[in-house]
C-alpha positions as CSV (number, residue, x, y, z in Angstrom):
1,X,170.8,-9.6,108.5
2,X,167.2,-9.7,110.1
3,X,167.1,-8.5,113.6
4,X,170.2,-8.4,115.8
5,X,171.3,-11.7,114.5
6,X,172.6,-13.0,111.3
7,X,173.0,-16.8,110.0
8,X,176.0,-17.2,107.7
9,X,176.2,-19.4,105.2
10,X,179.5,-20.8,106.9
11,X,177.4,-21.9,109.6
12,X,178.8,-18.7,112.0
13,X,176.5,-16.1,114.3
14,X,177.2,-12.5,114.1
15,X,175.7,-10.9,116.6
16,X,176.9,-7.3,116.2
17,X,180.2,-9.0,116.6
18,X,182.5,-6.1,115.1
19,X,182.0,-4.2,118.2
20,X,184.1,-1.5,120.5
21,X,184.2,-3.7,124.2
22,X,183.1,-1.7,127.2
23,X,185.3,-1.0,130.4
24,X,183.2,-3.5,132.0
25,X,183.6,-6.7,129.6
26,X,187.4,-6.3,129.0
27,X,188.0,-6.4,133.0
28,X,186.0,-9.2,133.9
29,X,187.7,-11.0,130.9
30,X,191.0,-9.6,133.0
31,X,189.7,-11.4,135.8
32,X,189.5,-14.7,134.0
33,X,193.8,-15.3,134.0
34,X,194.0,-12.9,137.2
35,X,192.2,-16.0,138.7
36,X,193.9,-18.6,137.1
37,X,197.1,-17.1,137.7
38,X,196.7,-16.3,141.3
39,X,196.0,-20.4,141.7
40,X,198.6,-21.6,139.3
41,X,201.0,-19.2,139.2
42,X,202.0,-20.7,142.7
43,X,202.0,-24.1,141.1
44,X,204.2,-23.0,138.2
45,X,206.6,-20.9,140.7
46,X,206.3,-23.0,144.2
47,X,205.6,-26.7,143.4
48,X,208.9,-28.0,142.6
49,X,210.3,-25.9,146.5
50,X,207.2,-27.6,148.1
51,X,207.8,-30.7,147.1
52,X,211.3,-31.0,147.8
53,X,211.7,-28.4,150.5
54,X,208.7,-29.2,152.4
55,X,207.1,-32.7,151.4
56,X,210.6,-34.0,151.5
57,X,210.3,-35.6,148.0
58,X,213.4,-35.9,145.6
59,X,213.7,-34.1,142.7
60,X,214.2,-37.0,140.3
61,X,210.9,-38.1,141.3
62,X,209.7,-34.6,141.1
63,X,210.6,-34.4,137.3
64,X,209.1,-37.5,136.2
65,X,205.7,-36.2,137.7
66,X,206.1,-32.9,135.9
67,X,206.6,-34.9,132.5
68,X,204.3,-37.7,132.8
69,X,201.4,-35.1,133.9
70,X,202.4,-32.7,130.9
71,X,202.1,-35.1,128.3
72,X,198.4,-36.1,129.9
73,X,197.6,-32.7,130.2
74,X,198.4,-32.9,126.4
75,X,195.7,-35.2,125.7
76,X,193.4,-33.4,128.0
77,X,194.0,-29.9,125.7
78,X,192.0,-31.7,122.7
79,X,189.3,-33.1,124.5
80,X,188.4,-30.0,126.5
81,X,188.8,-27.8,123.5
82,X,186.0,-30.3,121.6
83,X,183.9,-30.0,123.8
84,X,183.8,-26.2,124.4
85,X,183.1,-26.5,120.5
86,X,180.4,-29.0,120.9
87,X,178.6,-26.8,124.3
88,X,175.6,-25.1,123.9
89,X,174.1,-23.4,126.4
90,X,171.8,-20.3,127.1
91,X,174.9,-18.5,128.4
92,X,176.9,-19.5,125.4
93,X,179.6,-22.0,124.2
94,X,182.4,-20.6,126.5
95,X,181.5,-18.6,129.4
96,X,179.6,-21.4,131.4
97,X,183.1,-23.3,131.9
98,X,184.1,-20.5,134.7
99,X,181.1,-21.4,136.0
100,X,181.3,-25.3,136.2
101,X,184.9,-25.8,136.9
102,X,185.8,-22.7,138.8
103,X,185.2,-24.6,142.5
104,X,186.6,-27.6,141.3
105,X,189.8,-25.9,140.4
106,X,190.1,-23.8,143.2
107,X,189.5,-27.2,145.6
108,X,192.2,-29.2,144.0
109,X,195.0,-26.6,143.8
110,X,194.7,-26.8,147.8
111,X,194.4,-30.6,147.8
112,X,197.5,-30.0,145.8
113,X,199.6,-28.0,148.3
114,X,198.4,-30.8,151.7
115,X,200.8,-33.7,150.7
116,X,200.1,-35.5,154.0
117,X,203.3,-36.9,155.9
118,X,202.3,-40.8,154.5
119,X,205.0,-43.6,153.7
120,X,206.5,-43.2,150.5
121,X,204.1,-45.1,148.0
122,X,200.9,-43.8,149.5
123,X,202.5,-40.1,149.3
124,X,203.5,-40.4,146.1
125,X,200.1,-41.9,145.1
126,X,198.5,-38.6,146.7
127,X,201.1,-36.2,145.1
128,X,200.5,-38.2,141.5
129,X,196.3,-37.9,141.7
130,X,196.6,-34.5,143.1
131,X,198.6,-33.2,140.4
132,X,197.1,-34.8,137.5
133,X,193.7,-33.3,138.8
134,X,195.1,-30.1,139.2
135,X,196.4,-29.9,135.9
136,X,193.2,-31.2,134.1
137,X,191.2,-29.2,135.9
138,X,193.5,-26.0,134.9
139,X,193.0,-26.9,131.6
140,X,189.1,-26.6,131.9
141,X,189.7,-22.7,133.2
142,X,192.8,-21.7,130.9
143,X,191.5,-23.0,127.5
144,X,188.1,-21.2,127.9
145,X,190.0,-18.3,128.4
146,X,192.1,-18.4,124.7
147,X,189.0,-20.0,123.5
148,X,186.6,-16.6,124.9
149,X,188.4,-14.4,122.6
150,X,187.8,-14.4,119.1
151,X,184.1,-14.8,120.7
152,X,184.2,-11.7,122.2
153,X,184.6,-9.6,119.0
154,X,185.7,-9.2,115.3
155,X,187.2,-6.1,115.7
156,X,191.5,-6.4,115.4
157,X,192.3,-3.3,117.7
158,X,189.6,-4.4,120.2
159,X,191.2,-8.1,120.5
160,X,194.0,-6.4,120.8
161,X,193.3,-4.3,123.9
162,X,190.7,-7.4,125.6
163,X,194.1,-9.4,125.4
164,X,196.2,-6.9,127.2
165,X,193.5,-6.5,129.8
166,X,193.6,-10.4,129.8
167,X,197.5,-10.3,130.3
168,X,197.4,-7.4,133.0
169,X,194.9,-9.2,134.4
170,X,196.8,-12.0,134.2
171,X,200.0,-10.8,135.8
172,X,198.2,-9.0,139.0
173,X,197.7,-12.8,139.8
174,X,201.2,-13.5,139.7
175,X,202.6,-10.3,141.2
176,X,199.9,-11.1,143.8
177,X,200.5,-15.2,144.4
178,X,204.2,-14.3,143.4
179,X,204.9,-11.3,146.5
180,X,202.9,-12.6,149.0
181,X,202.9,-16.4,148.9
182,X,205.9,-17.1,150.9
183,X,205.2,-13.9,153.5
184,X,202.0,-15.7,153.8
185,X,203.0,-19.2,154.0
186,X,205.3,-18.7,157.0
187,X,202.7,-15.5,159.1
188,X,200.4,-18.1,158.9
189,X,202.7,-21.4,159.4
190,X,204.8,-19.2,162.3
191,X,207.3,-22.0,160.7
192,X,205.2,-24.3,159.8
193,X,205.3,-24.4,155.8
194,X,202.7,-27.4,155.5
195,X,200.0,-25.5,156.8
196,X,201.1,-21.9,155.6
197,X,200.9,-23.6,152.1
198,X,197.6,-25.1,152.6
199,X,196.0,-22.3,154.4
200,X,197.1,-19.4,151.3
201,X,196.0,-21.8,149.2
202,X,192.4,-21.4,150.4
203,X,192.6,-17.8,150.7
204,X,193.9,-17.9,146.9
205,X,190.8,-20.4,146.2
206,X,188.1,-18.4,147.5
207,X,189.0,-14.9,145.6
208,X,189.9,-17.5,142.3
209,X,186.2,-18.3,142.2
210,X,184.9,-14.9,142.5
211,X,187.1,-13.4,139.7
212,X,186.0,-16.7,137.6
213,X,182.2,-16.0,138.1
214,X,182.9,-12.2,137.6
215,X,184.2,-13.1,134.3
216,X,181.1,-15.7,133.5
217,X,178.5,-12.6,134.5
218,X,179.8,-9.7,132.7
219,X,181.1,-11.0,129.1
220,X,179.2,-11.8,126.4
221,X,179.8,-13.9,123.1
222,X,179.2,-12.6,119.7
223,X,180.4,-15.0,117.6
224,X,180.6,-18.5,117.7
225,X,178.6,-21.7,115.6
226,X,175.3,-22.5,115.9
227,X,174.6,-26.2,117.1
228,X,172.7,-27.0,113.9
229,X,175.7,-26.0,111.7
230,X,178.5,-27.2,114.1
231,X,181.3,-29.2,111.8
232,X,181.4,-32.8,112.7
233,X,184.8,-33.5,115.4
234,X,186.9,-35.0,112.6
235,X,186.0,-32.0,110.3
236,X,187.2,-29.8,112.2
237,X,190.3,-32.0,113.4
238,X,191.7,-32.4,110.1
239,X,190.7,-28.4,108.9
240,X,193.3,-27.7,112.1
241,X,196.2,-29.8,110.7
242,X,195.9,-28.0,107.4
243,X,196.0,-24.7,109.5
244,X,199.9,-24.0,108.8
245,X,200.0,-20.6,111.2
246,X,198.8,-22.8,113.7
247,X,201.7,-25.3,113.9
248,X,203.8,-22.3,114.1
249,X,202.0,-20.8,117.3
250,X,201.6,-24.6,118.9
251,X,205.9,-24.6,118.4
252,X,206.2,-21.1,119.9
253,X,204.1,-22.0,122.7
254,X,206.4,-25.0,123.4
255,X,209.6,-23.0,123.0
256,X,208.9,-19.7,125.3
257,X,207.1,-22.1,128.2
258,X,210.3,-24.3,128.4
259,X,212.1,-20.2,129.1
260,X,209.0,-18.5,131.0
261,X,208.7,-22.5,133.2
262,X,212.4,-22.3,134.0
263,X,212.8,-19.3,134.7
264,X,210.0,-19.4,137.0
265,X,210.3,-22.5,138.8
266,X,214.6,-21.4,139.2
267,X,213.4,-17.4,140.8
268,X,213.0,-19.3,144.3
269,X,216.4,-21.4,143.9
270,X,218.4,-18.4,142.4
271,X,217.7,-15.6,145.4
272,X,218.2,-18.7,148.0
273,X,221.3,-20.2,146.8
274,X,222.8,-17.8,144.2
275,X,222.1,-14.3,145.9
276,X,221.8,-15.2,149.6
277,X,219.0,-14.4,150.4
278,X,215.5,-16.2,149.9
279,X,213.2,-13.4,150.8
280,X,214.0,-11.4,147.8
281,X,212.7,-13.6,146.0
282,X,208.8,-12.5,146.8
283,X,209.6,-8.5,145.5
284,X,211.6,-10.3,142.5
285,X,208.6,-12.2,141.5
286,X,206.8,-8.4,141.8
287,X,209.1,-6.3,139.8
288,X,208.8,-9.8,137.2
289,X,205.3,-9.6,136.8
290,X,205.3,-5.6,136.5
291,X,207.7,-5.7,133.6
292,X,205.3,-7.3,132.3
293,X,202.5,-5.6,132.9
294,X,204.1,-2.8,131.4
295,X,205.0,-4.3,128.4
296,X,201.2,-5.6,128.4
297,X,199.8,-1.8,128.5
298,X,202.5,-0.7,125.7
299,X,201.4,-3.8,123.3
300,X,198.2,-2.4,122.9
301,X,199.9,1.2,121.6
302,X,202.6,-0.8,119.3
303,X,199.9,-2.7,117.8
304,X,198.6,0.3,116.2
305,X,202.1,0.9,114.5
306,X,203.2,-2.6,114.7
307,X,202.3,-6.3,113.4
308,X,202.0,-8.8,116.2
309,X,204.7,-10.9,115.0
310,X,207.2,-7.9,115.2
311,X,206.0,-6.9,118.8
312,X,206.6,-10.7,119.9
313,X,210.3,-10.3,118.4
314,X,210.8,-6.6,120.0
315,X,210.0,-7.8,122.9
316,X,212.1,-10.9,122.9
317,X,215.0,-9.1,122.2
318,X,214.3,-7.1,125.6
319,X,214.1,-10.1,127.0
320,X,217.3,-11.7,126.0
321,X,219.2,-8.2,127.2
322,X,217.4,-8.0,130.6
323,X,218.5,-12.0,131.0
324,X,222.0,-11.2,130.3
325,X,221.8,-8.4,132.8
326,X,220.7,-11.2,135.2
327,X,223.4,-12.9,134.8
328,X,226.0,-10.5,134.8
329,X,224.3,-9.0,138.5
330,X,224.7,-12.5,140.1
331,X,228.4,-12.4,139.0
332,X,229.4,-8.6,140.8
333,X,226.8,-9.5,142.9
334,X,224.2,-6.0,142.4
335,X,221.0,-6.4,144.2
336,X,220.0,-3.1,141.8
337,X,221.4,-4.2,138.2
338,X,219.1,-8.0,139.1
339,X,216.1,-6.2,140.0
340,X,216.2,-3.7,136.9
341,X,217.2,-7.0,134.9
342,X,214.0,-9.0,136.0
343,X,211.9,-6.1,135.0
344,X,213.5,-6.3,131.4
345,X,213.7,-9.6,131.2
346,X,210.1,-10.4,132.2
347,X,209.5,-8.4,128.4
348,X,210.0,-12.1,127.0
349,X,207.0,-13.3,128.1
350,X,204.9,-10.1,127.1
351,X,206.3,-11.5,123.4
352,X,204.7,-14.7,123.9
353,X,201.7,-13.5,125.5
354,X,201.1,-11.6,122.0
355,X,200.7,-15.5,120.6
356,X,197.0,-15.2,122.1
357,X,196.3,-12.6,120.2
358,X,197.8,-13.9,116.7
359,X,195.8,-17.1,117.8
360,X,192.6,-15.5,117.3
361,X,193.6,-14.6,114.1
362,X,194.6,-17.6,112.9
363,X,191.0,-19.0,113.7
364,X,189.8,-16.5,111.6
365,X,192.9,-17.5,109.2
366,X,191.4,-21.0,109.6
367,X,187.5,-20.7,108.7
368,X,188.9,-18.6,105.9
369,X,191.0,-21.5,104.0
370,X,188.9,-24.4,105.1
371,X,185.1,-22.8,106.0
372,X,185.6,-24.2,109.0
373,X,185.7,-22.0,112.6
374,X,186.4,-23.8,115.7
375,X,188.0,-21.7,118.2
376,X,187.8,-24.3,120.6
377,X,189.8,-27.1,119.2
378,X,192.0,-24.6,117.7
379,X,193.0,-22.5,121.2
380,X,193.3,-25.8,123.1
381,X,194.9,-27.4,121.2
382,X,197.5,-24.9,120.9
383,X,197.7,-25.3,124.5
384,X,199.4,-28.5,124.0
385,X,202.3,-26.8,123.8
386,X,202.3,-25.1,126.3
387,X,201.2,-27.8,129.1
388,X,204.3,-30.1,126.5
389,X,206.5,-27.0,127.3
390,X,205.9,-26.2,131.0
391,X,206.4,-30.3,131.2
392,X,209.2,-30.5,130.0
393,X,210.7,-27.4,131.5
394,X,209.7,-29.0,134.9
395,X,211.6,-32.1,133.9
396,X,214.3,-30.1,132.2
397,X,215.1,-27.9,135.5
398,X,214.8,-30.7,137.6
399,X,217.3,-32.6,135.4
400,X,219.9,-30.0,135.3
401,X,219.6,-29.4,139.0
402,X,220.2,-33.3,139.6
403,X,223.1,-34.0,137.3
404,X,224.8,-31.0,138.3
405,X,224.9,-31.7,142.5
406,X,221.9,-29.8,143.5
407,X,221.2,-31.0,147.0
408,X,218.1,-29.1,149.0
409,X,219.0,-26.6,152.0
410,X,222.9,-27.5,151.5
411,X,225.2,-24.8,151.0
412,X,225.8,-25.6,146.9
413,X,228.7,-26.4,144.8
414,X,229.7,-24.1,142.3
415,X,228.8,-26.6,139.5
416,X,225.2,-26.4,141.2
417,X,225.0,-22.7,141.4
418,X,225.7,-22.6,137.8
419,X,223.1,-25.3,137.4
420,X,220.6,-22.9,138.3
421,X,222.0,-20.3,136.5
422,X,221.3,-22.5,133.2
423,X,217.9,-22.6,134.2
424,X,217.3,-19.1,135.2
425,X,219.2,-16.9,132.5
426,X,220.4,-19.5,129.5
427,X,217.6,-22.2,128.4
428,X,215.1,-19.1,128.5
429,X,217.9,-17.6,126.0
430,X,218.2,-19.5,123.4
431,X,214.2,-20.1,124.1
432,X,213.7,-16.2,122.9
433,X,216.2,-17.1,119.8
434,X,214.0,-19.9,118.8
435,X,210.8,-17.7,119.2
436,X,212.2,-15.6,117.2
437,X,213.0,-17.3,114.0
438,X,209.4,-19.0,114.4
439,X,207.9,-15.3,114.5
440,X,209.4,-14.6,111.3
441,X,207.4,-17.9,109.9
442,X,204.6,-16.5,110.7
443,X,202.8,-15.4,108.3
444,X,199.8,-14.0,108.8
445,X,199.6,-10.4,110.0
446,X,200.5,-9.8,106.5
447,X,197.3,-11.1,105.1
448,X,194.7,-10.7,108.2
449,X,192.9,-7.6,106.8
450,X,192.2,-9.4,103.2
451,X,191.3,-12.6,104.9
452,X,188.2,-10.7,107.2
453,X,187.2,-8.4,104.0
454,X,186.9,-11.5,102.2
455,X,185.0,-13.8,105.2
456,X,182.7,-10.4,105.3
457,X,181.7,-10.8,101.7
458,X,181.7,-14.7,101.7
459,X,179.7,-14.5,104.4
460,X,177.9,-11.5,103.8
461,X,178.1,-10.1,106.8
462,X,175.9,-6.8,107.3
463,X,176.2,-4.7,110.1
464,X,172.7,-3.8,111.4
């Protein structure tokens, strides 16, 4: 290697990749999903109650949005990722996307939450454009964030702890959007919801575009293509499909978001309806997100015992016991048994956060069996299951809900109250049973160390 930086003859740039990160770099990666989160995460938790609570739309027409936009956002996965792969820029391949499409994002999510009060067609046209541009434009901040890294650094244990700073990151956006949404929505509204909504929304904006250009300042990318030696699109398209680990983290990602969407989207539904009492919902969505936090800071200690794949079934086995515990509490009723249960049952998603993590590997997996790296196509369009997922979870829970009585600020039917029960403790069930036989697919924590001591010497990578 001449200098700092080294040309491989794969076509990849080392630039003193396998590197220990600094405090610095692996918060303002943090801040990266604590700002998507904080925007989103009330999308993901709030939209379906706006829409029907407060815009006045039904939830069969709620449902089909949710599934028609997921499968767009599907296509919009592939494209973004491609083009991540085919940017070059003085900052890098990655980091200027939190620069670009920060604003826009932030804008739209409050476009988003101001349905005005319109005739049906025209509001429906709103709430369709609004939500398709809200969910592209999420795309264009989430993917960058997978796609940033296996940019970041080489080094296994490293990834390992820049992901749980990612995920605690991450989860301070939805224990913040999560508490203090609805306390905001009505101090501001003073019982107006329609403006509450709209007004947290640009509170939430403003502190999302900070955190995103936070994250574009103070991170740096050390590996990534060259523009001269970038594959051609369809090189790198068909090198993906031959990537088997890949298929099995695109499935896991569908799986757990059709759990970690329903169980989301049902938190507001179940403390209304099923507990009584609306307002707990806000400390519930806390005590969710700090179980998994803590799961988030412990991953980083298992992984230095642990394969990924076995920390992703651990903790969906804590999930399935603290959504069991959810049920049972509704049944006698205990305030304290729920509560303890969200913690524990927020572990589930902990397990699938560690997918971003075996991701990374499995683009290093990839540019080891086909010579071919490109983290951008590969960690977007992995993402297609998730926006697939969180589709049809938002169809799925609006489905149940409709089929089983569900009428909005009614007192429900016992057939509806076990509606949402189905959507808040069982689908993410036998979601964590799923992800669990998938895990033991996969494959390639057994051969990740042999796969970089061979890319080193194909490559001939030498440190400086």
């Amino acid at each position: 290697m001449h200098g700092l930086f080294g040309i491989l003859d794969k076509g990849v740039v080392v630039d003193n990749a396998n590197v220990k990160l600094s405090l610095k770099e692996k918060l303002s990666y943090g801040a990266s999903d604590c700002a998507y989160n904080l925007v989103f995460n009330v999308v993901t938790t709030y939209m379906m109650f706006y829409y029907t609570d407060v815009a006045g739309i039904s939830l069969l027409s709620v449902g089909t949005l949710f599934l028609v936009v997921r499968v767009l956002d599907a296509i919009a996965g592939p494209v973004v990722g491609a083009l991540i792969d085919k940017t070059h820029t003085k900052w890098g391949k990655v980091r200027p996307w939190f620069l670009w499409f920060g604003a826009p994002f932030a804008i739209i999510g409050v476009m988003a939450f101001s349905v005005p009060n319109f005739g049906g067609v025209i509001k429906m046209i709103y709430v369709y454009v609004t939500y398709i541009m809200m969910n592209f434009l999420a795309v264009t901040v989430t993917t960058p964030c997978t796609a940033l890294l296996p940019n970041l650094t080489t080094n296994a244990q490293e990834r390992v702890n820049a992901n749980a700073f990612r995920n605690v990151g991450g989860q301070i956006g939805v224990i913040a959007s999560g508490m203090l949404t609805l306390p905001l929505v009505n101090l501001i509204g003073g019982g107006n919801q329609q403006l509450g909504f709209t007004v947290t929304m640009i509170i939430y904006g403003v502190i999302c575009v900070g955190l995103l250009l936070l994250t574009f300042a103070n991170t740096r990318e050390r590996v990534f293509t060259p523009k001269e030696k970038e594959p051609p699109f369809i090189k790198s398209f068909v090198a993906m499909l031959h990537n088997g680990p890949w298929w099995i983290l695109v499935t896991l990602n569908l799986v757990m978001f059709i759990g970690v969407v329903t169980k989301a989207s049902s938190i507001v539904y179940f403390f209304k309806y099923n507990v009584g009492n609306e307002t707990l919902s806000s400390l519930a969505n806390g005590i969710n997100s700090a179980g998994m936090i803590a799961g988030m800071i412990l991953a980083p200690f298992f992984a230095k015992k642990m394969k990924n794949r076995n920390i992703a079934i651990m903790f969906f086995g804590f999930g399935i016991i603290g959504l069991l515990g959810l049920y049972v509490g509704a049944k006698i009723m205990s305030i304290p048994l729920i509560f303890v249960s969200m913690a524990v049952s927020a572990l589930f998603q902990t397990g699938q956060s560690m997918g971003f993590v075996m991701l990374a590997d499995v683009v290093d997996y990839g540019e080891w069996k086909t010579g071919v790296r490109s983290q951008g196509l590969i960690t977007s369009c992995a993402a297609i299951g998730v926006t697939c997922g969180a589709g049809i979870a938002g169809w799925l829970s609006s489905f149940v809900l409709e089929i089983n009585g569900f009428v909005p600020n009614q007192e429900q039917t016992a057939q509806a109250l076990n509606a949402i029960n189905i959507n808040f403790v069982w689908i993410p069930i036998a979601c964590c049973a799923i992800g669990t036989v998938l895990m033991l697919l996969y494959k390639v924590d057994d051969q990740i160390g042999t796969i970089r001591e061979e890319l080193a010497v194909r490559n001939q990578v030498v440190a400086e």
